[in-house]
C-alpha positions, 0 to 999 in steps of 0.5 A: 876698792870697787869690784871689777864689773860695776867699774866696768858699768860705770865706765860703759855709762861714762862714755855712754853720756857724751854720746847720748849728749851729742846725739840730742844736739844732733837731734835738734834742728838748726836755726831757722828751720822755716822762713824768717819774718824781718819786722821793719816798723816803718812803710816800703821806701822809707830809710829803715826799709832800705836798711832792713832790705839789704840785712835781709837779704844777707840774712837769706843767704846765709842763713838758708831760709827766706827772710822775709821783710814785714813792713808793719808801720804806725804810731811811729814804730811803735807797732812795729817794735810792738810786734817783735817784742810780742813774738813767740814764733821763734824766727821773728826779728825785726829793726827799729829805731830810737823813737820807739826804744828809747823816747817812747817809754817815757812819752806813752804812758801805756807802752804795749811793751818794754824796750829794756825786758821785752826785747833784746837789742842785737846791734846797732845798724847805722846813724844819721846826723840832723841839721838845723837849718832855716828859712832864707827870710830869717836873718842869720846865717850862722848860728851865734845870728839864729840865737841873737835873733830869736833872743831880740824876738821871744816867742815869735819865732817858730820851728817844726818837726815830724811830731811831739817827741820826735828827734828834731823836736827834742833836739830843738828842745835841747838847743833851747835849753842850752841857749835860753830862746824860746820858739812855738814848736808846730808839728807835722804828720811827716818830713814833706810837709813839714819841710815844704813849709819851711821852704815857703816861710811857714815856718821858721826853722827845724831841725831835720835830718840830713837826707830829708833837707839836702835837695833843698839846701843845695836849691838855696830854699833853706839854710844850714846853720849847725849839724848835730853830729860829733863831726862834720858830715861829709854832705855838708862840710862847711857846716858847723858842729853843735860843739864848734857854735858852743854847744858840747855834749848837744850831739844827736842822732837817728839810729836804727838797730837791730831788735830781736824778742828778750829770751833769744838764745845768746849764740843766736844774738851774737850771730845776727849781730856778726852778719849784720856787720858783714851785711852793712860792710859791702860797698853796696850797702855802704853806697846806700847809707852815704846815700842817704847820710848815713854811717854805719855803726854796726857792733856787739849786742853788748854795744848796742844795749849800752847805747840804747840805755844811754839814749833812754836815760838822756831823752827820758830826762828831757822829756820828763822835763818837758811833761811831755805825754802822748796817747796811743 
């Protein structure tokens, strides 16, 4: 048996810990303690501008310190994302998309960063739908047509898209592979001018997403042949799914997510990922998204990763079927 004064000792020392324990949490400052940079990897007014702006201004509110969007466009994104990935500040986060996270890696063979251990995706924020659509002047008006015509006519068939790799690149890439036409992609430096030529008969198809189309598919300049959603979207109800013209498993989408620098503490990722879903919940920012045709997809950290390691895997592969490289 211990003598009765070091016992005493010993329990002053026990319940002297859990003090001192609660003393040092106590002493540490809470998160943030300085304003918050919110990397947006795309220019004011452009549709991850708009998600971004109305998660952080949520994020102000309830976080007690300004979050103050960055928008840090280029290289589509990929500086953006680049960003976050290399931040040590520790209140930079930001929002990115698929083309950075999940085709870039396999396209540029001199990525400045690894999606899978340099960041940590928080949660997915929203999703877009693409459409297939062509110009009046192509006879068809239903997608079983489009394949018949571009069947009878290799090769002389074109169709556009905002770059090599982008997601209407590599969704018409599936849809040929799945049905065996050939068409000569030509590339555009964004929406505008792609879809303007597509509007004069420059071209001859594209697919697109739905915002960037609608205006001119509800002027009868274009004609929708198929959406790339699970479900029809509610902008365009009488269009057809991909797997309702016979082509399961071709669904894609545009998504953005919210992205923060890999050894982020996990209680602050599961918090960003909680107010991210209140911020996307409000009728105004569900207005906006429908808006602009998008649904709002925002979930766990665990959710997020999933999903982006899926995309990775199913437009890696492609691309590396392609050979497609890109510099820069």
């Amino acid at each position: 048996m211990l003598p009765r004064r070091p016992l005493l000792a010993l329990g002053a020392a026990a319940l002297a810990a859990p003090l001192a324990a609660s003393r040092i949490a106590a002493a540490q400052p809470a998160w943030p303690d300085r304003p918050v940079r919110f990397v947006v990897p795309f220019p004011g007014g452009s549709s991850p501008d708009l998600t971004g702006r109305l998660v952080a201004q949520h994020l102000s509110t309830v976080l007690g310190q300004p979050v103050v969007v960055d928008n840090r466009a280029g290289a589509g994104g990929n500086i953006g994302t680049d960003a976050v990935a290399k931040a040590t500040d520790e209140v930079t986060i930001g929002l990115s998309i698929n083309g950075p996270l999940s085709t870039a890696p396999a396209l540029y063979p001199n990525l400045p960063y690894d999606p899978a251990k340099d960041l940590v995706a928080v949660s997915l924020l929203v999703r877009g739908g693409q459409v297939l659509v062509v110009h009046p002047s192509v006879p068809a008006t239903d997608f079983a047509g489009f394949v018949a015509h571009a069947r009878a006519n290799p090769g002389k068939l074109t169709f556009g898209s905002v770059g090599a790799g982008s997601g209407g690149h590599l969704a018409m890439e599936d849809i040929k592979a799945r049905t065996g036409i050939t068409l000569e992609h030509v590339p555009y430096r964004g929406f505008p001018p792609a879809v303007l030529d597509l509007v004069a008969g420059r071209i001859s198809a594209m697919v697109v997403t739905a915002a960037a189309i609608l205006p001119q598919l509800r002027e009868s300049q274009a004609r929708a042949l198929a959406v790339t959603t699970d479900a029809r979207m509610p902008q365009l109800p009488d269009v057809p799914t991909l797997a309702e013209v016979g082509l399961p498993g071709a669904a894609s989408y545009g998504w953005q997510v919210l992205i923060a620098p890999a050894g982020t503490p996990r209680e602050r990722v599961e918090m960003l990922a909680r107010e991210a879903r209140v911020a996307l919940s409000t009728d105004r920012a569900r207005q906006a998204m429908d808006a602009a045709a998008f649904e709002v997809v925002a979930g766990s950290p665990e959710e997020a990763s999933a999903y982006v390691a899926a995309e990775a895997a199913r437009w890696g592969a492609l691309i590396r079927k392609l050979g497609l490289t890109l510099e820069g």
